[in-house]
LOKE-649348 format. One record per atom (N, C-alpha, C): residue in three letters; atom name; x, y, z. Coordinates in steps of 0.1 Angstrom, whole numbers, always signed. Layout:
REM LOKE-649348
{res ALA; atom CA; c1 X; c2 Y; c3 Z}
...
REM end
This chain:
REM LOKE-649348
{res UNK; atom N; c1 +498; c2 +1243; c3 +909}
{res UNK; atom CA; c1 +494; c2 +1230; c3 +911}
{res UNK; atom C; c1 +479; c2 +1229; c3 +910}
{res UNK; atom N; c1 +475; c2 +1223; c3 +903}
{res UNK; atom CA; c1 +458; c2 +1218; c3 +902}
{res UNK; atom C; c1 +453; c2 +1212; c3 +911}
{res UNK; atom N; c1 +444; c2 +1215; c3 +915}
{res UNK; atom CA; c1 +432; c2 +1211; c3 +925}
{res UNK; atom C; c1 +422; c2 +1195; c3 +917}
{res UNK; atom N; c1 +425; c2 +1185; c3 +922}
{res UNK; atom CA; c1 +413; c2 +1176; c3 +916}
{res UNK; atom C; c1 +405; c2 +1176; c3 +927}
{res UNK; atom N; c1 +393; c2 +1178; c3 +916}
{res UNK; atom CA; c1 +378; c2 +1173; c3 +927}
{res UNK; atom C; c1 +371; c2 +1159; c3 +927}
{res UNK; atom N; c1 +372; c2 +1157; c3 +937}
{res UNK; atom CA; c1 +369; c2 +1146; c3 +944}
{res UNK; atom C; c1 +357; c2 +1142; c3 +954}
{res UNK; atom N; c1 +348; c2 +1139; c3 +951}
{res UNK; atom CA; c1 +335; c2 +1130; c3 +959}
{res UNK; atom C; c1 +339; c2 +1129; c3 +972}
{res UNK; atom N; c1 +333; c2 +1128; c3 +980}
{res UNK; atom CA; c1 +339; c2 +1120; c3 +993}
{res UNK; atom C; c1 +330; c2 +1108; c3 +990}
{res UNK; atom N; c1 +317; c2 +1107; c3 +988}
{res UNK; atom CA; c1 +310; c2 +1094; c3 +981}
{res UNK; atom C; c1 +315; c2 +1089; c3 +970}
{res UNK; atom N; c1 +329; c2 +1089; c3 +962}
{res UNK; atom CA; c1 +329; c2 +1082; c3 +956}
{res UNK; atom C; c1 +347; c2 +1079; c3 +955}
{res UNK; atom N; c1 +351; c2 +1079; c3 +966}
{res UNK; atom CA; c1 +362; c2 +1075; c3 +975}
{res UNK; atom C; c1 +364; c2 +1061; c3 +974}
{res UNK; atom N; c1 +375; c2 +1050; c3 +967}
{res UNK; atom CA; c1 +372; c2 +1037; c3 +972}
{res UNK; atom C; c1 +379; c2 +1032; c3 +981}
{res UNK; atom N; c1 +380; c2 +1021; c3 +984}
{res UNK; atom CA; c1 +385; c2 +1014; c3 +998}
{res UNK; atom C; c1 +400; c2 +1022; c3 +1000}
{res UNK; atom N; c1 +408; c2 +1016; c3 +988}
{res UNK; atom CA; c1 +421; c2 +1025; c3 +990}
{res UNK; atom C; c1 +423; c2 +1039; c3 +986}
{res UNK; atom N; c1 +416; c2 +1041; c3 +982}
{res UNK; atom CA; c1 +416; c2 +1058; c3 +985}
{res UNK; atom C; c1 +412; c2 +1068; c3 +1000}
{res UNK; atom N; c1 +401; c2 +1057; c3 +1008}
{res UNK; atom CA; c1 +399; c2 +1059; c3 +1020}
{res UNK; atom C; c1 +416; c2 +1057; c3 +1028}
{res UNK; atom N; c1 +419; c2 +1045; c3 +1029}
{res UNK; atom CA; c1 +431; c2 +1041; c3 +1030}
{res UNK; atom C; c1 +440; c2 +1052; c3 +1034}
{res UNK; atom N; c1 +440; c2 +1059; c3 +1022}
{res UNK; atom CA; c1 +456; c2 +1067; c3 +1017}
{res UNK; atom C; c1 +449; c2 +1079; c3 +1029}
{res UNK; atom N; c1 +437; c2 +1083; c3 +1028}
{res UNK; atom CA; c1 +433; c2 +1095; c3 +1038}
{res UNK; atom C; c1 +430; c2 +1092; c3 +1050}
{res UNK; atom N; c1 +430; c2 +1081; c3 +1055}
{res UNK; atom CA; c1 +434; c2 +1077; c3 +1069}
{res UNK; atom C; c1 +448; c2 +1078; c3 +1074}
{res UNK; atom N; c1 +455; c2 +1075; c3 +1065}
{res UNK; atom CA; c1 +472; c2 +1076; c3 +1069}
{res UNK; atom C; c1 +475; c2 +1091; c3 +1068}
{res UNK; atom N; c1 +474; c2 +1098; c3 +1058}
{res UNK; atom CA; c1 +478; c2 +1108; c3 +1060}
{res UNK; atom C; c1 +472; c2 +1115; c3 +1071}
{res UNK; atom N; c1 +461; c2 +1116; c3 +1075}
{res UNK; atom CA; c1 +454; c2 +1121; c3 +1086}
{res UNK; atom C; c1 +460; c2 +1116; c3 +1101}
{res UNK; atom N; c1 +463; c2 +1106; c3 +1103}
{res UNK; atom CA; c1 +469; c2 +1100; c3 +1111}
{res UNK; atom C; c1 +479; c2 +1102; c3 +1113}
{res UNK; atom N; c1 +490; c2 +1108; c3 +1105}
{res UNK; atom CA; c1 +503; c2 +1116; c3 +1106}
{res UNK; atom C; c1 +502; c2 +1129; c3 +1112}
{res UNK; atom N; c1 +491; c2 +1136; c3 +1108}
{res UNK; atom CA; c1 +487; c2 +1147; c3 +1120}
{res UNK; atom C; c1 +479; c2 +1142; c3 +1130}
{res UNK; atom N; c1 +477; c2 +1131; c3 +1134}
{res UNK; atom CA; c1 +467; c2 +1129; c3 +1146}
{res UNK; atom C; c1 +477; c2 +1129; c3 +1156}
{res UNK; atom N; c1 +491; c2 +1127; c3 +1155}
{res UNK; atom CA; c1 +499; c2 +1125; c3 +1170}
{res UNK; atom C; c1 +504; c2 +1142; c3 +1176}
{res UNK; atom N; c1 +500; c2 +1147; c3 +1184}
{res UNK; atom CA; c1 +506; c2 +1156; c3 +1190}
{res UNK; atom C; c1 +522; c2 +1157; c3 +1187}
{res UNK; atom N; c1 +532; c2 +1149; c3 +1190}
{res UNK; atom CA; c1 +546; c2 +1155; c3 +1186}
{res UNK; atom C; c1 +547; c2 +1152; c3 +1172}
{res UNK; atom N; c1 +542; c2 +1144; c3 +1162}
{res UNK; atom CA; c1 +543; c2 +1143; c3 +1147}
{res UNK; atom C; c1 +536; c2 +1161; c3 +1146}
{res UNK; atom N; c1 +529; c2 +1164; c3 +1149}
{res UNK; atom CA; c1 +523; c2 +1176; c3 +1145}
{res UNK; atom C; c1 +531; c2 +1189; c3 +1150}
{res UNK; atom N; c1 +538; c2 +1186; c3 +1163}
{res UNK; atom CA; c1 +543; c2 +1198; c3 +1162}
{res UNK; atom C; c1 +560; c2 +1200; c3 +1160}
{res UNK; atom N; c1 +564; c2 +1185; c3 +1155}
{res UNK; atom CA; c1 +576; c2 +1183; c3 +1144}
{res UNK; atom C; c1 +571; c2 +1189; c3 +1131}
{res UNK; atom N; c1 +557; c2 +1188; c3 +1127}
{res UNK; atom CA; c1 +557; c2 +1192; c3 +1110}
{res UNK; atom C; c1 +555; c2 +1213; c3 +1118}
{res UNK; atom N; c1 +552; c2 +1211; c3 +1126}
{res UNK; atom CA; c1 +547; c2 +1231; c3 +1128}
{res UNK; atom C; c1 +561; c2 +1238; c3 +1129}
{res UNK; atom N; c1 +574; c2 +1232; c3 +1134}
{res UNK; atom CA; c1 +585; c2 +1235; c3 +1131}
{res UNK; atom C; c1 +592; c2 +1234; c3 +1120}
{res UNK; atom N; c1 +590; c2 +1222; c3 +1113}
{res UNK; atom CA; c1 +596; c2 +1223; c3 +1097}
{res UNK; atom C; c1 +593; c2 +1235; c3 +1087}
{res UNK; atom N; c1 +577; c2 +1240; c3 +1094}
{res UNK; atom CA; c1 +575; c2 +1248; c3 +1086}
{res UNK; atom C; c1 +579; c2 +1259; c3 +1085}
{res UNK; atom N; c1 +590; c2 +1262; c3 +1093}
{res UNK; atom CA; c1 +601; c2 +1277; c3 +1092}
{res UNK; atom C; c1 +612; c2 +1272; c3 +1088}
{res UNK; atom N; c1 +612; c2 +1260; c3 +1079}
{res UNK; atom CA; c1 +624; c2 +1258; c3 +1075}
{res UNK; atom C; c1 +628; c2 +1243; c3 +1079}
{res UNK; atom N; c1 +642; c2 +1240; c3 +1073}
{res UNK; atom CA; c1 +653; c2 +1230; c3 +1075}
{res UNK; atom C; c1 +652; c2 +1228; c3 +1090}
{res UNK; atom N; c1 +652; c2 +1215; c3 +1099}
{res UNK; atom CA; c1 +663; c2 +1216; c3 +1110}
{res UNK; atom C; c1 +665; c2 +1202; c3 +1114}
{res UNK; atom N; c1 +678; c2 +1198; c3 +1118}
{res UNK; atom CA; c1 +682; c2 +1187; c3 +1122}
{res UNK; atom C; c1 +677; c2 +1180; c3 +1134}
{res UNK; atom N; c1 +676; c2 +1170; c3 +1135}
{res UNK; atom CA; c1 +674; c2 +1162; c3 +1149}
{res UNK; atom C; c1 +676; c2 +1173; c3 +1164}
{res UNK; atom N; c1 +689; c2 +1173; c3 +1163}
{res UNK; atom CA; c1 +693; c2 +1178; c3 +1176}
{res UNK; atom C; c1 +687; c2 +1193; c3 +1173}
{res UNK; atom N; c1 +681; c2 +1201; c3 +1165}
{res UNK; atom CA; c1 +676; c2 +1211; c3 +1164}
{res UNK; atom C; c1 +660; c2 +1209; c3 +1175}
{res UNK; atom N; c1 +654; c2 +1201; c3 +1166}
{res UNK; atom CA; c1 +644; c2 +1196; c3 +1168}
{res UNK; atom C; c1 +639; c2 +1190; c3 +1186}
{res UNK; atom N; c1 +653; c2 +1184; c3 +1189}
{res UNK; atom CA; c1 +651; c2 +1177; c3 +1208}
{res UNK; atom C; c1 +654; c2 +1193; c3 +1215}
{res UNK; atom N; c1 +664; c2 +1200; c3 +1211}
{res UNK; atom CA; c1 +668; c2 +1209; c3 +1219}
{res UNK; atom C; c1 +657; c2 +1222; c3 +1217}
{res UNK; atom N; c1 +647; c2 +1225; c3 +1203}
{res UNK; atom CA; c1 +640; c2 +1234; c3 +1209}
{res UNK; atom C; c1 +624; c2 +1229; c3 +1212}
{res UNK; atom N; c1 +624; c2 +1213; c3 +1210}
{res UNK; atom CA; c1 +608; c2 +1207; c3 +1214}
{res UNK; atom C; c1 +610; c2 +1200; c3 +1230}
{res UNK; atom N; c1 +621; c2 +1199; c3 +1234}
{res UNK; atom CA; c1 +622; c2 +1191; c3 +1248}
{res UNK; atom C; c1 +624; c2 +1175; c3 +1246}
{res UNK; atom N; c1 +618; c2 +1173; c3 +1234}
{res UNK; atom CA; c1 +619; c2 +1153; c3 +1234}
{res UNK; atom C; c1 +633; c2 +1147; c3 +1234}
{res UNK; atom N; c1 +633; c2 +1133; c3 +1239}
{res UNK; atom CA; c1 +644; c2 +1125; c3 +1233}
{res UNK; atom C; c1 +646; c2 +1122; c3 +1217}
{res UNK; atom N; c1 +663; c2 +1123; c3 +1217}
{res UNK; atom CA; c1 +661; c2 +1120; c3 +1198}
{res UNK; atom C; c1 +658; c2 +1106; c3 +1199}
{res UNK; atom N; c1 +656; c2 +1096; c3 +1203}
{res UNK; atom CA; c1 +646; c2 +1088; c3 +1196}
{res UNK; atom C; c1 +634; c2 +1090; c3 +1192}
{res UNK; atom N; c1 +628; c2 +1100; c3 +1199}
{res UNK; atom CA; c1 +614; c2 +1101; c3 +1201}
{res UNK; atom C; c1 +612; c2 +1110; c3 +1190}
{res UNK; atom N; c1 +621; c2 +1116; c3 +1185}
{res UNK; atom CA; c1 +620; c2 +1126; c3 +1174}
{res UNK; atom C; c1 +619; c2 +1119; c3 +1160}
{res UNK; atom N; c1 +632; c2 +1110; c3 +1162}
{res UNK; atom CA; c1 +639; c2 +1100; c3 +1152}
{res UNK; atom C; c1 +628; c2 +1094; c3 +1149}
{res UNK; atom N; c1 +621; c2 +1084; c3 +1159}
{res UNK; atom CA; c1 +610; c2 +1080; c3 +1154}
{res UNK; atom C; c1 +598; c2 +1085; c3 +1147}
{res UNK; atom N; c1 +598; c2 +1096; c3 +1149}
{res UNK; atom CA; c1 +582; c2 +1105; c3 +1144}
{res UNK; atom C; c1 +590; c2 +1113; c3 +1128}
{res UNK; atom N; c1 +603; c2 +1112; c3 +1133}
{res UNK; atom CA; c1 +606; c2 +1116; c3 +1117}
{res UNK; atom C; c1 +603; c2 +1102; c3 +1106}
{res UNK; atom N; c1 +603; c2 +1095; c3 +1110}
{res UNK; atom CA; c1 +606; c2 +1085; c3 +1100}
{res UNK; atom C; c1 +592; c2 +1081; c3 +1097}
{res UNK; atom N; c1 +586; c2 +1079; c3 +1105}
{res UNK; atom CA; c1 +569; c2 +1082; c3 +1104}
{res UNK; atom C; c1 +567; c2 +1091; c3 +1092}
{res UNK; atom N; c1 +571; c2 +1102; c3 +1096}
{res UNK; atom CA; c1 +565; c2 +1111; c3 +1082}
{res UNK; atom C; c1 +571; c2 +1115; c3 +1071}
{res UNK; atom N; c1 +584; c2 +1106; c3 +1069}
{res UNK; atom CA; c1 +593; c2 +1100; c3 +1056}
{res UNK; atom C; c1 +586; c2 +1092; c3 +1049}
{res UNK; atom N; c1 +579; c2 +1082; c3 +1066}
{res UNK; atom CA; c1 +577; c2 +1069; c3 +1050}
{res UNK; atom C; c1 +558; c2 +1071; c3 +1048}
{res UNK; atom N; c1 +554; c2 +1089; c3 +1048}
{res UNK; atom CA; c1 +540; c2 +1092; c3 +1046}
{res UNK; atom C; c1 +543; c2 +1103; c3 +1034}
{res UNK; atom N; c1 +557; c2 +1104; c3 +1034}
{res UNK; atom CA; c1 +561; c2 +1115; c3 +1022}
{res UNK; atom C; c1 +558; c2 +1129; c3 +1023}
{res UNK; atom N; c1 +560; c2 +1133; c3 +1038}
{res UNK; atom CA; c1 +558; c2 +1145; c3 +1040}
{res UNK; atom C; c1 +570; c2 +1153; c3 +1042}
{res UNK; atom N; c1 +580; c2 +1148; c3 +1042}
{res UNK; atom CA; c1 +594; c2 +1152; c3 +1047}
{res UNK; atom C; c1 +601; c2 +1145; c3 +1041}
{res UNK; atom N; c1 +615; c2 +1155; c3 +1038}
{res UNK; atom CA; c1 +624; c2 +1149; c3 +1030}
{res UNK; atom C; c1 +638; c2 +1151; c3 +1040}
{res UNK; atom N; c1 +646; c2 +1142; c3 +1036}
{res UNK; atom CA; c1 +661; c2 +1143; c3 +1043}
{res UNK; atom C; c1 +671; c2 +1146; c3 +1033}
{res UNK; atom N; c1 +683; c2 +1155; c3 +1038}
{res UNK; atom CA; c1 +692; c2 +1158; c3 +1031}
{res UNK; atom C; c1 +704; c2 +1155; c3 +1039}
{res UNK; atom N; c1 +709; c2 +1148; c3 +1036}
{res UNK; atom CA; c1 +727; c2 +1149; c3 +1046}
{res UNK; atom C; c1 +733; c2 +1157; c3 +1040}
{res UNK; atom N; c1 +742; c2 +1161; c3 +1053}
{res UNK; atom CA; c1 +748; c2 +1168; c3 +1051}
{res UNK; atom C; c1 +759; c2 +1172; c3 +1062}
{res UNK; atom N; c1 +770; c2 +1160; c3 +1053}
{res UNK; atom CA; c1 +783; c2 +1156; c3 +1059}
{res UNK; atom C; c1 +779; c2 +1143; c3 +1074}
{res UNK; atom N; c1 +777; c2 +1147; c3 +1082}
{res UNK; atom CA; c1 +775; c2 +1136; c3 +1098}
{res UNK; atom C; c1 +759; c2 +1142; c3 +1101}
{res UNK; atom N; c1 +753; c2 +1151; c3 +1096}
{res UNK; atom CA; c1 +740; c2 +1158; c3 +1100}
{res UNK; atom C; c1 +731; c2 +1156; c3 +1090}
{res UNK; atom N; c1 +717; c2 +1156; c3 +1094}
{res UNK; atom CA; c1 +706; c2 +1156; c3 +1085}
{res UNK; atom C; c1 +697; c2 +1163; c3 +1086}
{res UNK; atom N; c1 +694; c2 +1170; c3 +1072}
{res UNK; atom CA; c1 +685; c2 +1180; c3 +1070}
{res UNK; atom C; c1 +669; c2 +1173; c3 +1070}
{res UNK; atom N; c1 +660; c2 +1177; c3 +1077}
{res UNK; atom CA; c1 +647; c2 +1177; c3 +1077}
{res UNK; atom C; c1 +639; c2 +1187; c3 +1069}
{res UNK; atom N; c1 +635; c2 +1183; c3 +1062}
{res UNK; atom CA; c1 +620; c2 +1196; c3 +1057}
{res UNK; atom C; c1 +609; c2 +1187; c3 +1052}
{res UNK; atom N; c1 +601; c2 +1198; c3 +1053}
{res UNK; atom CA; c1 +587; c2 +1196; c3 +1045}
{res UNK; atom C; c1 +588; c2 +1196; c3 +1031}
{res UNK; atom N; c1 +578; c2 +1184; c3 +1025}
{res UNK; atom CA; c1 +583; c2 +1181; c3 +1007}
{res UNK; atom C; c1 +572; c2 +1192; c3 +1004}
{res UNK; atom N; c1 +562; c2 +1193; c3 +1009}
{res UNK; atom CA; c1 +551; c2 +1200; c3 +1000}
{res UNK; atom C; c1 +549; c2 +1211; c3 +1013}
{res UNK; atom N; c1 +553; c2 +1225; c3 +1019}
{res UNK; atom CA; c1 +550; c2 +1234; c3 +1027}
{res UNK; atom C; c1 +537; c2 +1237; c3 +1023}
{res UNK; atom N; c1 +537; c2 +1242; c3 +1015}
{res UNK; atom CA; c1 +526; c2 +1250; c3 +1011}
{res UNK; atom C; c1 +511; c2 +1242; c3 +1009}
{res UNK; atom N; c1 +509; c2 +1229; c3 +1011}
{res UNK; atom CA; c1 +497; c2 +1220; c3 +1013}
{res UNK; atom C; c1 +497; c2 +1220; c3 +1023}
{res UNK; atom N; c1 +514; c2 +1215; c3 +1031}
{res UNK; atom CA; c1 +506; c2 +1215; c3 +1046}
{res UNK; atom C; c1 +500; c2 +1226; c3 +1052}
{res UNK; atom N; c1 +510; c2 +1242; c3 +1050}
{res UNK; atom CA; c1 +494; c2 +1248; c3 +1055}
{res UNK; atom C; c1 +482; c2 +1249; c3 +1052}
{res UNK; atom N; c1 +483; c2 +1247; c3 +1040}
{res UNK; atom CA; c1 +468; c2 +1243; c3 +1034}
{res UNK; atom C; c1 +461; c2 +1236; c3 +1044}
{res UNK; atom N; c1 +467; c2 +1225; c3 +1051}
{res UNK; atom CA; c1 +458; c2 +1216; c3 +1056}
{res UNK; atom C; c1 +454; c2 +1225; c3 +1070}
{res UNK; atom N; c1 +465; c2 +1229; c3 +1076}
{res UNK; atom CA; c1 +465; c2 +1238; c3 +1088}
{res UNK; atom C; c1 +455; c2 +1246; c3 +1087}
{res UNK; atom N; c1 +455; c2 +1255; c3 +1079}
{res UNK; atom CA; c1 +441; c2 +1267; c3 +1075}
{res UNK; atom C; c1 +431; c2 +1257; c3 +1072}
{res UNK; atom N; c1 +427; c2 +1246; c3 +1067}
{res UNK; atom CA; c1 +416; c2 +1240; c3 +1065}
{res UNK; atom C; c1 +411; c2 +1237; c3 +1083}
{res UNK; atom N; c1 +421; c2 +1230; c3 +1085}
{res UNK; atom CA; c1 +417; c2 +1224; c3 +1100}
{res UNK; atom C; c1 +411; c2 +1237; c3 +1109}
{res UNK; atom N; c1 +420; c2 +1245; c3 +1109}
{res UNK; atom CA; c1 +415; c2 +1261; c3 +1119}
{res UNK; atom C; c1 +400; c2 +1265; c3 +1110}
{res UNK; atom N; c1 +401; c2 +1264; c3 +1100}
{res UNK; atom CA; c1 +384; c2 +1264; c3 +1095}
{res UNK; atom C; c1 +373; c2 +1261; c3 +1099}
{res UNK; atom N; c1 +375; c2 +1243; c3 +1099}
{res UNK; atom CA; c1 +369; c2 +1235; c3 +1102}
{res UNK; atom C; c1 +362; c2 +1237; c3 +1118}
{res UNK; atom N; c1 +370; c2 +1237; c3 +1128}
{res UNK; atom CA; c1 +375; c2 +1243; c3 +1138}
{res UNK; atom C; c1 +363; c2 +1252; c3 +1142}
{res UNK; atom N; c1 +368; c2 +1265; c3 +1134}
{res UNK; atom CA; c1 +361; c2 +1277; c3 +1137}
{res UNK; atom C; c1 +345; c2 +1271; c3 +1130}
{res UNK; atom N; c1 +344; c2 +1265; c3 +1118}
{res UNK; atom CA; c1 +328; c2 +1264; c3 +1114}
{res UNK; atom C; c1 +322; c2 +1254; c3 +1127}
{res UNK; atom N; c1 +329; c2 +1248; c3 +1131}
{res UNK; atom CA; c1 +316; c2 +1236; c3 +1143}
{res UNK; atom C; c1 +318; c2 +1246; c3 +1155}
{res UNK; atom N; c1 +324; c2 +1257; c3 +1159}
{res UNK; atom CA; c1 +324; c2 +1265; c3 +1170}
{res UNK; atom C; c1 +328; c2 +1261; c3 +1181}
{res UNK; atom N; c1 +343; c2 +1250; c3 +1176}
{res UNK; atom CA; c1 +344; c2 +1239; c3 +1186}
{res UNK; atom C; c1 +363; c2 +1247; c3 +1185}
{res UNK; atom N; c1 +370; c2 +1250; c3 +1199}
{res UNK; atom CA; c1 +385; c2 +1252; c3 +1192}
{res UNK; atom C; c1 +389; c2 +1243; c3 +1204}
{res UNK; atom N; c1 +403; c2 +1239; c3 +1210}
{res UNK; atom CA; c1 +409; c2 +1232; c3 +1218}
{res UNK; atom C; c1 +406; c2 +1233; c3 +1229}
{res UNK; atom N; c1 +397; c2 +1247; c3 +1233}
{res UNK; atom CA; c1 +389; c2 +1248; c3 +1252}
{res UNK; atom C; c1 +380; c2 +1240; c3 +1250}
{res UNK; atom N; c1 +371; c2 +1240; c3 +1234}
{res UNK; atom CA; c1 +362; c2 +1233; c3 +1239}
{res UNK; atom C; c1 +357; c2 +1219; c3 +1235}
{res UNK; atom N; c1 +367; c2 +1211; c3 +1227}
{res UNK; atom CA; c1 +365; c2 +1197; c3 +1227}
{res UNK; atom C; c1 +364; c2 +1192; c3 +1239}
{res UNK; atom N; c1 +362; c2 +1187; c3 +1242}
{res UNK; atom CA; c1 +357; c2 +1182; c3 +1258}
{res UNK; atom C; c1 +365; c2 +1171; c3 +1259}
{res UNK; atom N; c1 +369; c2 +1162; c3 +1249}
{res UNK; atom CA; c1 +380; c2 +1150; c3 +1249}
{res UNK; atom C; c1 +390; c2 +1156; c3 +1250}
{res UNK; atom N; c1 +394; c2 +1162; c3 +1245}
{res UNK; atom CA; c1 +408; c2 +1173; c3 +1243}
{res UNK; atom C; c1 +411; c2 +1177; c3 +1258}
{res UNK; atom N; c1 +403; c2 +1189; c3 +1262}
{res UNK; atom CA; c1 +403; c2 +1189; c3 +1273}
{res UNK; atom C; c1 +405; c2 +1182; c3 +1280}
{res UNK; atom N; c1 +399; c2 +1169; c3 +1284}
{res UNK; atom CA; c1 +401; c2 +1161; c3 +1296}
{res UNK; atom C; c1 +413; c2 +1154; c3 +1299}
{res UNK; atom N; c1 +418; c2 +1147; c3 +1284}
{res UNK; atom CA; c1 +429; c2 +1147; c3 +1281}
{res UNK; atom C; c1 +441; c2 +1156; c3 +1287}
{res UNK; atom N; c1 +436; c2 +1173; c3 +1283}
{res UNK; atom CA; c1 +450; c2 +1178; c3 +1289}
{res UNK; atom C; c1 +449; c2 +1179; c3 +1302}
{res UNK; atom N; c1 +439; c2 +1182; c3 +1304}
{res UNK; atom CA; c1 +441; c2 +1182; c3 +1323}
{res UNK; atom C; c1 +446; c2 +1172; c3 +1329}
{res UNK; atom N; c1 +449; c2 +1159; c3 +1323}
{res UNK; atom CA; c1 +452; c2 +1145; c3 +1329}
{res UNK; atom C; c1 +466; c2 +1152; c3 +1322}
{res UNK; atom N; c1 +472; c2 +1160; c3 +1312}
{res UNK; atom CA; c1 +485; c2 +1159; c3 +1314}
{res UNK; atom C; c1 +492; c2 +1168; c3 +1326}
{res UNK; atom N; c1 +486; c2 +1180; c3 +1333}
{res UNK; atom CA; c1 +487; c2 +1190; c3 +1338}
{res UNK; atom C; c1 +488; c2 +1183; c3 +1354}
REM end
């Protein structure tokens, strides 16, 4: 796959657009750790509630989220549906970009300070 290079100054409206949504599909905590599971593979719904804890709506919903972002494909099969990732290998891309990122501002999940405060209010 080819790499195109791309400006960030010369981005237009809808091309900003498209990189807000996608970004925004990793911005939700369970959309992100539905795609951190896909990435060992296939798994169904009831796969997905029984080893993340959620209701399947709650799953249902965040899958369909990242169907209609084109990150994830479905396959039936028979009364069950297969989940995966369309492109694995970008999204870790993006993963290793982000833990990059991450590591260059010297900033990881102890020390965002939003982050933080955030989790303590879940705890």
């Amino acid at each position: 796959m080819a790499m195109i290079e791309r400006s960030f100054s010369s981005l237009d409206s809808e091309a900003t657009d498209a990189y807000a949504h996608l970004f925004h599909a990793f911005a939700d905590p369970t959309r992100l750790a539905i795609v951190q599971h896909l990435a060992s593979g296939e798994h169904r719904v009831r796969d997905l509630v029984e080893h993340m804890g959620f209701a399947q709506s709650t799953v249902s919903k965040h899958l369909s989220f990242l169907s209609e972002c084109d990150l994830i494909s479905a396959r039936p099969d028979g009364r069950a549906t297969w989940y995966a990732l369309v492109h694995p290998r970008a999204v870790r891309d993006v993963m290793v970009a982000a833990e990059a990122l991450l590591g260059a501002t010297g900033k990881d999940f102890a020390l965002c300070a939003h982050l933080r405060s955030e989790h303590q209010g879940e705890n």
